[in-house]
Wavefront OBJ file of the C-alpha trace (Angstrom):
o trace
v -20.345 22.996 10.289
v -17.117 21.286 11.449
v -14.591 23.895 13.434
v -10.557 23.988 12.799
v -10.216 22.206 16.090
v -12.587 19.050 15.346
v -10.823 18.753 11.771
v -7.249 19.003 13.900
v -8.194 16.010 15.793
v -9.521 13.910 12.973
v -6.305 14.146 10.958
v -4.115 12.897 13.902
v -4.969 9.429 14.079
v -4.506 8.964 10.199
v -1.052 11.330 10.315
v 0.274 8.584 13.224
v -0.888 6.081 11.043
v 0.758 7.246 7.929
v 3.971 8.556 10.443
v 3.991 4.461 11.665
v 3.725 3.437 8.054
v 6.817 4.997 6.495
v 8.953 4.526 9.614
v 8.179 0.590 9.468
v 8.797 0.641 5.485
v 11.663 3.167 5.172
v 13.361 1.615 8.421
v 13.520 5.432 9.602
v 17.288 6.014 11.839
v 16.579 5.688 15.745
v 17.221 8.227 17.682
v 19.584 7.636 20.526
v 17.302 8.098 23.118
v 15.140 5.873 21.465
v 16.623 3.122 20.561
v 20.910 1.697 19.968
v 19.551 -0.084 17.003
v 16.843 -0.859 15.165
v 14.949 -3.633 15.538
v 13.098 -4.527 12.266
v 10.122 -3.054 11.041
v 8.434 -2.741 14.683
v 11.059 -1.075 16.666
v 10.453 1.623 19.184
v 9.493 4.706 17.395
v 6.759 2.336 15.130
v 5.240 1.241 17.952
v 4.961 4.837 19.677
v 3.365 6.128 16.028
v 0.932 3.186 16.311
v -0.078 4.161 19.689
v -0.179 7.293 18.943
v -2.472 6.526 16.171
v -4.753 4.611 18.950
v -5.020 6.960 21.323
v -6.690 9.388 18.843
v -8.989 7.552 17.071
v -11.574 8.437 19.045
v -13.254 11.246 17.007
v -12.997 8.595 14.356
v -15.078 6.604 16.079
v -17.574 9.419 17.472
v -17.956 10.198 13.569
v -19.279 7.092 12.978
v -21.197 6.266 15.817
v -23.345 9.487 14.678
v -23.601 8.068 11.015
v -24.533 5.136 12.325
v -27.537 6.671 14.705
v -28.438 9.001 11.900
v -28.682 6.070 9.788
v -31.038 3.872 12.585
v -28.572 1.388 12.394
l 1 2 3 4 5 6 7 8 9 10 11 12 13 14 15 16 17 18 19 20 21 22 23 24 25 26 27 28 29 30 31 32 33 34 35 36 37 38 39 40 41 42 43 44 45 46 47 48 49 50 51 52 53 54 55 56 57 58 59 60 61 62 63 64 65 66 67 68 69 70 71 72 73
């Protein structure tokens, strides 16, 4: 049985994802500490979402390194 916790940390990688997503298509406003203005669809606050995203894919790729030995692959 999966816990709350390990089901919190799967869903942040995608949410980042999905956060980096709509800020790159919807051109989100920068906030002033980020940024004066933006800078097309990779400015600053895209780029922290997609590293974001990175740094917690890890249980993703836990996950699947388990199918995978379950598997014999």
């Amino acid at each position: 049985m999966t816990s709350a916790a390990e089901w919190l940390s799967l869903a942040a990688a995608p949410t980042f994802a999905g956060m980096a997503l709509m800020t790159a298509v919807a051109g989100g406003t920068p906030d002033m500490l980020c940024s004066a203005a933006p800078a097309g669809p990779l400015d600053g606050m895209t780029v922290m979402y997609l590293l974001m995203s990175a740094f917690h894919v890890s249980p993703w790729l836990r996950r699947f390194g388990r199918a995978g030995s379950e598997r014999g692959g």
